[in-house]
C-alpha positions in Angstrom: -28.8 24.7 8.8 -29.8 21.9 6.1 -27.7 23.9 3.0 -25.1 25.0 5.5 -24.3 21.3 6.0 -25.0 20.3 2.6 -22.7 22.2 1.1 -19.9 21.6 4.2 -21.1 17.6 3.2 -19.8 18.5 -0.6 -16.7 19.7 0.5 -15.9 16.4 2.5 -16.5 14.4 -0.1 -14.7 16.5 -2.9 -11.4 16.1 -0.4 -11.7 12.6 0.0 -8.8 10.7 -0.5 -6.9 8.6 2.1 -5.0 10.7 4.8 -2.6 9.4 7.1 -2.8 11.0 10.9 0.5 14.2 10.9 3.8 13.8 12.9 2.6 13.9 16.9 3.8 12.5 20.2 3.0 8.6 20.5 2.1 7.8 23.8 0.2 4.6 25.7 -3.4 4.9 26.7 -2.9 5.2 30.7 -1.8 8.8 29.8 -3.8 9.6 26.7 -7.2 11.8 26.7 -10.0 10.0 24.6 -12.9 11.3 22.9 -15.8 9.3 22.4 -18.2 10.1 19.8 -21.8 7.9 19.1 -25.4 9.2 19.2 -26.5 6.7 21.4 -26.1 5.7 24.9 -27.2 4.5 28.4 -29.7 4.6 29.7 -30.9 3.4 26.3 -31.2 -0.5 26.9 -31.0 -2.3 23.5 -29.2 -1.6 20.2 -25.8 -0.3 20.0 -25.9 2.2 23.5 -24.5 -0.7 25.7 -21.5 -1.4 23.5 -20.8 2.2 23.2 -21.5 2.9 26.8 -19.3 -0.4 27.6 -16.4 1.0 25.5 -16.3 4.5 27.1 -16.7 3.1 30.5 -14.1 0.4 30.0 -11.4 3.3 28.4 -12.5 5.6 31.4 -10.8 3.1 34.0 -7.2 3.1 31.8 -6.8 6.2 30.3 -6.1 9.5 31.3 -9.9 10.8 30.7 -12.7 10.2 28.7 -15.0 12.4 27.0 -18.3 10.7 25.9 -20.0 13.2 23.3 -23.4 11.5 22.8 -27.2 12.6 21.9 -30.4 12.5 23.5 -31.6 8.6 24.5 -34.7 8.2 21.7 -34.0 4.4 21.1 -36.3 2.6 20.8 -39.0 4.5 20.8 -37.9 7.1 18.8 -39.2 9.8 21.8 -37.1 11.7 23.9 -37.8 11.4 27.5 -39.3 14.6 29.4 -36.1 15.2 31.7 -34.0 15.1 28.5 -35.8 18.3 26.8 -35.1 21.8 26.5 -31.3 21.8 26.6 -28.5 22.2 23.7 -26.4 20.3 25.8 -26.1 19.1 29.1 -23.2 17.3 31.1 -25.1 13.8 32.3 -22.2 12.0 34.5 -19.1 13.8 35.8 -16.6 12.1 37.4 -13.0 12.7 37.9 -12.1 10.6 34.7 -14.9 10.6 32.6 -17.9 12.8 31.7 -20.7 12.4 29.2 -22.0 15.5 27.0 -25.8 15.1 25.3 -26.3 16.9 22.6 -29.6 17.7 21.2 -31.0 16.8 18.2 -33.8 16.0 16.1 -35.4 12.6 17.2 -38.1 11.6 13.8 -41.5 9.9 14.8 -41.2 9.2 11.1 -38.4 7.5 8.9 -38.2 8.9 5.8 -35.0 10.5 4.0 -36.0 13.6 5.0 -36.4 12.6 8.7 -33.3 10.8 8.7 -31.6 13.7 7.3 -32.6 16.0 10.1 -31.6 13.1 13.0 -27.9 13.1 11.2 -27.6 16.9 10.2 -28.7 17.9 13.8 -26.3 15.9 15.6 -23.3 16.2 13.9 -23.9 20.7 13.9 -24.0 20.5 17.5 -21.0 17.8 17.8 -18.8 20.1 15.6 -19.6 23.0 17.8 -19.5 21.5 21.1 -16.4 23.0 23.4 -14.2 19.5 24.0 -10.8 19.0 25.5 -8.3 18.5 22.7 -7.9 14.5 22.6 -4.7 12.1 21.9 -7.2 9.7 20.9 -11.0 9.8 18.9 -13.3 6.8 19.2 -16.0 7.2 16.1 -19.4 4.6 16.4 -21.4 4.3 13.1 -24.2 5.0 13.3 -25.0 7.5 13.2 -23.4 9.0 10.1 -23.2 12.1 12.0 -21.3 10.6 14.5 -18.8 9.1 12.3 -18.2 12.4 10.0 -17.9 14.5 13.1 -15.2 12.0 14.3 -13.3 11.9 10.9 -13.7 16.0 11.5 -12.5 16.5 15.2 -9.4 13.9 14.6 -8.3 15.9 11.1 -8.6 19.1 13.6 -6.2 18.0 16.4 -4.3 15.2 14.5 -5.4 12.5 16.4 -5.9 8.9 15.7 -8.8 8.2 15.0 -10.6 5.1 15.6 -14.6 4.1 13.5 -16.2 1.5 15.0 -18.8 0.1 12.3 -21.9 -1.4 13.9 -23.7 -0.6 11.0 -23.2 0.1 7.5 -24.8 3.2 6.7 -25.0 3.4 2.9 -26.1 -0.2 2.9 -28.8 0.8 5.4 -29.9 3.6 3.2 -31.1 1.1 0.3 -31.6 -2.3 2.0 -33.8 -1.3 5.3 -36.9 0.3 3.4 -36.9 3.8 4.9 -39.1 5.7 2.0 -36.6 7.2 -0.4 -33.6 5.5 0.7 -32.5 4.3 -2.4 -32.3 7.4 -3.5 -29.5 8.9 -1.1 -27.6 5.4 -0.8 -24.9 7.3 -3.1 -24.2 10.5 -1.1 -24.4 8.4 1.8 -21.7 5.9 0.7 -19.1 9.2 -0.2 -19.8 10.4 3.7 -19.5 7.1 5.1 -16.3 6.8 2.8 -15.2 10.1 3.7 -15.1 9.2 7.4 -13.9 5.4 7.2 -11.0 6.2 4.8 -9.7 9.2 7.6 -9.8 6.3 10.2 -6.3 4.8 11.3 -8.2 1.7 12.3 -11.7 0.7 11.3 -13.2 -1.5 13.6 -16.2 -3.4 12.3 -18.5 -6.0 14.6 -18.3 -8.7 11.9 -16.3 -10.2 9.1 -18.8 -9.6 7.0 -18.8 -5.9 6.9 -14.6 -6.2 5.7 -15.8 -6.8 1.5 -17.7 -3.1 1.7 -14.5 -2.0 3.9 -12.4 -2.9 1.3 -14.6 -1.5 -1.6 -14.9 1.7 0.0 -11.0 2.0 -0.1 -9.8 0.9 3.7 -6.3 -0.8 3.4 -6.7 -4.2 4.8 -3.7 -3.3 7.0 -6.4 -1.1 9.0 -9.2 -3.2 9.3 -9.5 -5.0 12.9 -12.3 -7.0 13.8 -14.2 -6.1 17.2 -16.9 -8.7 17.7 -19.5 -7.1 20.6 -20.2 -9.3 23.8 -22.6 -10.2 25.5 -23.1 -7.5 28.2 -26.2 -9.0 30.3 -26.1 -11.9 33.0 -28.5 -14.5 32.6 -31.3 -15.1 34.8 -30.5 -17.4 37.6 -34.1 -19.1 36.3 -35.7 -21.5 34.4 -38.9 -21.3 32.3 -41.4 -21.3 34.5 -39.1 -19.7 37.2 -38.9 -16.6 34.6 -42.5 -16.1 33.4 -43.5 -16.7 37.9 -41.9 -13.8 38.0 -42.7 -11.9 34.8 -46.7 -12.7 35.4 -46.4 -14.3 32.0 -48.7 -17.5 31.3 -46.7 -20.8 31.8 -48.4 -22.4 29.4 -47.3 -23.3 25.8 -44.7 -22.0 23.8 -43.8 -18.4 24.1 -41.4 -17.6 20.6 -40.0 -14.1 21.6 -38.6 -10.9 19.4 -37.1 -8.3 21.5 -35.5 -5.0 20.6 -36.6 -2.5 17.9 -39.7 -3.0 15.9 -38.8 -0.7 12.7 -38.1 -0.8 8.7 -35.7 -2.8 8.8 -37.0 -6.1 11.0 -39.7 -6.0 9.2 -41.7 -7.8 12.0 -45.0 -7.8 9.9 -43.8 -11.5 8.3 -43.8 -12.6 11.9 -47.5 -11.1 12.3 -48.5 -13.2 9.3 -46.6 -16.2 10.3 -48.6 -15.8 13.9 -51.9 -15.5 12.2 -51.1 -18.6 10.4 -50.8 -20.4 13.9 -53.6 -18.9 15.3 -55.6 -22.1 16.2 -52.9 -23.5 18.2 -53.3 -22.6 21.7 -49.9 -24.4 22.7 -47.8 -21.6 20.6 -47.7 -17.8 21.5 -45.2 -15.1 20.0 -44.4 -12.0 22.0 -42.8 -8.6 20.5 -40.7 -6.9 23.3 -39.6 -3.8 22.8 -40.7 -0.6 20.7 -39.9 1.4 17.4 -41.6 3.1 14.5 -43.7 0.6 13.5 -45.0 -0.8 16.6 -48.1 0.7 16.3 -48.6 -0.6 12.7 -47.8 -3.8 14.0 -50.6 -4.0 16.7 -53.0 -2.9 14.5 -52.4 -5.6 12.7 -52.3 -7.8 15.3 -55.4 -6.7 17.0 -57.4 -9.9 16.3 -54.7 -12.5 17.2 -55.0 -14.2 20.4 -51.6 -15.7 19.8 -49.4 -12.1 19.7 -48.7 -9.9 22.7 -47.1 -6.6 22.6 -44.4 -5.8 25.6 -42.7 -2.3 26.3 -39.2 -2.4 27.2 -38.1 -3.8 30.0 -35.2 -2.7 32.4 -31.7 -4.2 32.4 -32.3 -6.1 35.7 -36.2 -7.6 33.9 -34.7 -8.0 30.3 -32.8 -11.0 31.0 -35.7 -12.9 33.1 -37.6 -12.0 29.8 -35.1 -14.1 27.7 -35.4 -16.6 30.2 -38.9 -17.0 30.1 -39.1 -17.7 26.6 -38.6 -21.2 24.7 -37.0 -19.3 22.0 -36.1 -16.2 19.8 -37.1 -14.8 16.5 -34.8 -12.4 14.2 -36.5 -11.1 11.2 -35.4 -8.8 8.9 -36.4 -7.3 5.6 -35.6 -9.7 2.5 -33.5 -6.5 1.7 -31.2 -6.7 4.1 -27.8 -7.8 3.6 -24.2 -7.0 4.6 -25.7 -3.9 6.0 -25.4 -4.6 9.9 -26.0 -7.5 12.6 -28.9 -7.6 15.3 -27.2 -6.9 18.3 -29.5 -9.0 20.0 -27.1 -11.6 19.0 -25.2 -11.7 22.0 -27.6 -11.2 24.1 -29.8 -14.4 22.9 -26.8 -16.6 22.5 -25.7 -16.2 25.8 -29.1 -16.5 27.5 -29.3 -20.3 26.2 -32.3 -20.9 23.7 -32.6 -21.5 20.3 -32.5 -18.9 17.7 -34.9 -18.8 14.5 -33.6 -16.6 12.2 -36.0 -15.0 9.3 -32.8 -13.8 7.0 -31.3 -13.8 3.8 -28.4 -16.6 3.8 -26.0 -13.8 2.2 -26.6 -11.6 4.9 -24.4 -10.7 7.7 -26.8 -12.3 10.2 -27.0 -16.2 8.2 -22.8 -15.6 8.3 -22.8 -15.0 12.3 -25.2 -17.4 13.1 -23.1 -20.3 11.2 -20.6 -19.4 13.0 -22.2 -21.2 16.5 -22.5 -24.8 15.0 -25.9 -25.3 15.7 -27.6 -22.8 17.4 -30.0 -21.4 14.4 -32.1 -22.5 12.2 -32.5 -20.0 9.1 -35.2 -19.8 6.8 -36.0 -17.5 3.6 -37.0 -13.8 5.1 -40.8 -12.2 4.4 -42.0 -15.9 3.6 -44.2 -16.1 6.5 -45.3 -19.9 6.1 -41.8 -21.2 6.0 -42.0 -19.0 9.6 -44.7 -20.6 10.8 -43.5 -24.3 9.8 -40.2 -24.1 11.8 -42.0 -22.7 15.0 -44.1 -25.5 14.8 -41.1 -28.0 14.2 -39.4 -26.2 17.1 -42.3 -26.0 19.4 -43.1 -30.1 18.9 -39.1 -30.8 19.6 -37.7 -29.8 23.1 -34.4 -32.0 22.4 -33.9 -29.8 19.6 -35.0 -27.0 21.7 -32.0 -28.1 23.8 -29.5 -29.1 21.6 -29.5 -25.8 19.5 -29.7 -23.7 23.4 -26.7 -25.9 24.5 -24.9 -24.7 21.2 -25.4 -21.3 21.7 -24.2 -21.2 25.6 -21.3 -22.8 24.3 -20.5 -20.1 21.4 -21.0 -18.0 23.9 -18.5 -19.1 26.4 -16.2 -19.4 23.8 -16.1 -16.0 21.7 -18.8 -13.6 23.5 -17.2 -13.1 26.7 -17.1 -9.2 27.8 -13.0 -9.1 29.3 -11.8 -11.0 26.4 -13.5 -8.1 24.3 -12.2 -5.1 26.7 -8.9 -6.8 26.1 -9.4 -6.4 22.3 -10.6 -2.6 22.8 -7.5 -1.9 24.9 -5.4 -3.5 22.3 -6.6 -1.7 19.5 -6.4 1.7 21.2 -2.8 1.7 21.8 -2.5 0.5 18.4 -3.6 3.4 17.4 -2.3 5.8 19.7 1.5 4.0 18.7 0.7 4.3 15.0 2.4 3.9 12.4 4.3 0.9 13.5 7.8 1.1 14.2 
């Protein structure tokens, strides 16, 4: 399967060159059939499977159909829940306009290139060979890269529009996140990922950042539309102590909390080291929420701090009482890291009304976001875990900072992250595309 796809990868990239969708009917999106193509999706709680899962569902209740093909859930974790097993492909929701197809693939304990290889390869063979209605309209996420080539493939097949929603850029991620060997296959990663973006009428990406690489990879400016995600959970009708009552969390001290994926890439080992820095003060505790491929690395590492505490993913209804109960949140990423992707966690700590410390570099995607709320971040340099430890003491001693830089964040919030001022945004750029060229 590996050389099959290979040499079917070589081919892609030797016909790359910018291709305008064929002569078809135009039509609006109340009578169009959409495919939907992204490796992850609900019941996944964190990363990209509620913005993709948001999307689909939000298409299914104005167009004609939907069609969701997606893999296995994995993420976090990386492991493939029992029920999910055993199947190529299995139909998870049915309903009379929409229905969602999982796809097997290979889920890595592991990140290496290899590893990664097989998770991408996998997917995008069974996507290709999956039996799907013949869409008007196909909606690409990245990443995967194997969801975005597969997308870039079906539309070229039916001459649809096609539409590539960039969470993530993958070639970036290849060299900046630290996956072993990355480096290495940043190159034929950047011709896939340029292969797929440049076949997109309209490229979507989550951040302003992302449009430079857009642009170098070829995409016409004229095609480039910025979809900022939302913040898709409620917050907790509670306050601190309200929060960690419920939680059975201690409601003493400081809790500085890091939820989501623990991988490469986060790099959460700084915020081990800036914890273990701290360790004498009782009044400051930091809490990891979530799960990923270096968890268990991490609490090794962690094993003789009193100060760190280790919590599996919650549910959607417990998640936000978990941002609640916290005085505020940590993003850290690798030094590395760049223009490569944004933390989806964004939204969700922006809107749940604490401060956000931000381990990142101030070139980065993330330093460019977080400037953009006036006051709700503080940044300092990533993998330099005393400069860590120094501004959660300066937070911890300051609850009218604390405050302040919460109240900024609820107001950014209000102001840009709201969820049916983004569905607007989807809808508008789907009948863009459905109606394209322009007149």
């Amino acid at each position: 399967m590996s050389t099959v796809l290979s040499e079917h990868s070589v081919g892609l990239v030797e016909a790359d060159r910018q291709v305008r969708p064929p002569s078809r009917r135009r039509l609006p999106v109340h009578d169009a059939q959409i495919l939907v193509i992204g490796i992850n999706y609900q019941p996944e709680p964190t990363g990209i499977a509620p913005y993709t899962t948001g999307l689909a569902e939000h298409l299914a209740g104005i167009a004609r159909s939907v069609t969701v093909l997606t893999g296995l859930p994995h993420y976090p974790s990386w492991q493939v829940p029992d029920q999910y097993r055993g199947r190529l492909r299995r139909r998870d929701l049915v309903t009379d306009r929409m229905r969602v197809v999982r796809h097997a693939h290979y889920v890595p304990g592991r990140q290496t290139v290899f590893t990664r290889a097989g998770y991408e390869m996998t997917f995008l063979a069974n996507v290709l060979t999956s039996p799907a209605p013949a869409p008007d309209l196909v909606l690409a996420v990245s990443p995967s890269l194997g969801g975005a080539v597969a997308g870039a493939c079906v539309a070229t097949r039916f001459g649809a529009p096609l539409i590539t929603v960039v969470q993530d850029l993958m070639a970036k991620a290849a060299g900046q996140s630290g996956i072993s060997g990355g480096g290495s296959v940043s190159g034929m990663t950047a011709k896939l990922e340029r292969y797929a973006l440049r076949r997109s009428t309209l490229v979507a990406p989550v951040s302003e950042a992302f449009i430079p690489p857009l642009r170098d990879y070829g995409v016409p400016a004229d095609r480039i539309r910025v979809l900022p995600n939302w913040a898709h959970i409620t917050p907790a009708p509670y306050d601190v102590a309200g929060a960690r009552r419920q939680l059975g969390w201690s409601d003493d001290g400081v809790i500085a909390l890091h939820t989501g994926n623990m991988g490469l890439k986060q790099d959460l080992g700084n915020v081990i080291s800036a914890a273990r820095l701290l360790r004498s003060r009782s009044d400051i505790s930091f809490i990891l929420l979530g799960d990923g491929s270096q968890r268990a690395a991490l609490e090794v590492q962690a094993a003789d701090l009193p100060n760190v505490r280790f919590v599996d993913p919650l549910t959607e209804q417990l998640y936000p009482q978990a941002l609640a109960a916290a005085d505020l949140f940590l993003v850290n990423e690798r030094a590395s890291v760049g223009d490569m992707s944004l933390p989806s966690k964004l939204t969700s700590y922006l809107s749940a009304g604490r401060p956000v410390l931000a381990a990142v570099g101030s070139d980065g995607a993330t330093a460019r976001e977080l400037e953009r709320t006036a006051g709700a971040a503080m940044r300092v340099e990533p993998g330099a875990p005393h400069a860590l430890a120094e501004s959660v003491t300066i937070l911890a001693a300051d609850a009218r900072q604390r405050e302040g830089m919460a109240a900024a964040g609820r107001a950014f919030a209000d102001a840009y992250l709201g969820q049916a001022a983004a569905m607007e945004r989807v809808t508008a750029l789907v009948n863009e595309a459905l109606l394209w060229p322009p007149a």
